[in-house]
Every structure is written in structure tokens, then in C-alpha cells.
N, C-alpha and C positions, 0 to 999 in steps of 0.2 A: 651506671651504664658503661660506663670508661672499663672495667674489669670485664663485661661481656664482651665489649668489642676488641677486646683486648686475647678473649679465648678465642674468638671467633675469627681473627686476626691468623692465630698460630695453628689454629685446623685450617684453614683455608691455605695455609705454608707448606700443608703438607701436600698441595696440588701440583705446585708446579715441580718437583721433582720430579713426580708425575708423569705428567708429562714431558719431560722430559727425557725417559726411561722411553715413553712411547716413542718419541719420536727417531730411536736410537734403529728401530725399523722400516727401513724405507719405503713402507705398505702406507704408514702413518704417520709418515714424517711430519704433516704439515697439519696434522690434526692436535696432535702432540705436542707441536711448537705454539696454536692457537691455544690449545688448554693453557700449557704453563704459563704466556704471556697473561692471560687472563684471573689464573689464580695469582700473580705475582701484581696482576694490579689490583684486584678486590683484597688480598691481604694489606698489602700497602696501603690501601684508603681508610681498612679499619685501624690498622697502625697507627696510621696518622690519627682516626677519631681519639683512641685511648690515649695516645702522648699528650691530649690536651689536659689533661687530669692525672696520669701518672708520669712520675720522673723517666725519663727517656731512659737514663742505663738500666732501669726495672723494665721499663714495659720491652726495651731490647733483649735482654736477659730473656724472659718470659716466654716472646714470640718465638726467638730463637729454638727456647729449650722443647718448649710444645711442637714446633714442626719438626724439629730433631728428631723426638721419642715418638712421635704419631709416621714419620717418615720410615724411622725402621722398623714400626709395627707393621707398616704397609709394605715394607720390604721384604719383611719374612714372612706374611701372610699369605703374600699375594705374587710373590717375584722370586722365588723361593732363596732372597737372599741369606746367607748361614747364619746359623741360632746357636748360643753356647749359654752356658749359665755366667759368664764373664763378661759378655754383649749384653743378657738382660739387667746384670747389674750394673755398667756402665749404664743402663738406662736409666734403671732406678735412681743412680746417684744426680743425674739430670733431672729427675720431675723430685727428688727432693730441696734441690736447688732453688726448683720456679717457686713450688709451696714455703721454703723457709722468705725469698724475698717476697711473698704475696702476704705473708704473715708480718713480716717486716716491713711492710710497708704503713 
């Protein structure tokens, strides 16, 4: 279970930037600032479930690298932050990272 809450942890990371992109409009400032607050504590609670069973510098590594590369997929999807073949493979080399320490572990 520590591995799910562990993914679950790092898509949920991917919220409060999030919102806080929203909030960067004064229409939805406080809509914005209640998301991010919100996904920054449901991430954090599953963090903390998975640290109980995996090594903290892993499960930090992990959460980190997942909301990283799910952050700038929602940035270039959705936010039309810029897309180059040198941004998707700095991504790439981030979700190799999480997989070689998930294997590693």
C-alpha cells in the first residue's frame, strides 16, 4: 500500500501548483489559494502514509519527480506552457529517475 500512497501522494502534488496558477487571477484568487492549500495537505498526509514503509530520501525523490513531470504535463496541456523536444526529455530523464529508485528499492 505505501507505493500507492506514495503515487497518490505525487498526482495529488500536481494540484497545488494548480492552483496556484489560478490564483494568479484576481477573479479566482481565493478559489485558487483554497485548492492549492488543499491539495498541499491531502499530498502531504499520503506522504507521510508512504514514508512509514519507504526510506524518506526515496519516497521524497518520487513524490517530488511525479508532481514535477505531471506538473508540466498540465502545464503544456492545459496552460499552454512551452513544449520543446529538450523540456520532454528533461522530463523523461525525471520519471527515469523515480522508476530506477522504485526498482531500487
Amino acid at each position: 500500500m505505501s507505493w500507492f500512497y506514495l503515487v497518490l501522494a505525487g498526482v495529488l502534488e500536481i494540484g497545488w501548483p494548480v492552483g496556484l496558477k489560478w490564483a494568479q487571477s484576481s477573479s479566482t484568487r481565493w478559489q485558487g489559494i483554497a485548492v492549492a492549500v488543499l491539495f498541499m495537505a491531502a499530498s502531504g498526509f499520503f506522504l507521510w502514509l508512504a514514508q512509514r514503509h519507504i526510506a524518506m530520501g526515496t519516497a521524497y525523490a518520487v513524490w517530488t519527480g511525479i508532481g514535477a513531470s505531471g506538473t508540466f504535463l498540465v502545464g503544456v496541456m492545459f496552460f499552454g506552457d512551452p513544449s520543446s523536444l529538450m523540456r520532454y526529455l528533461g522530463v523523461l530523464l525525471i520519471v527515469a529517475g523515480v522508476v530506477t529508485l522504485k526498482l531500487a528499492h
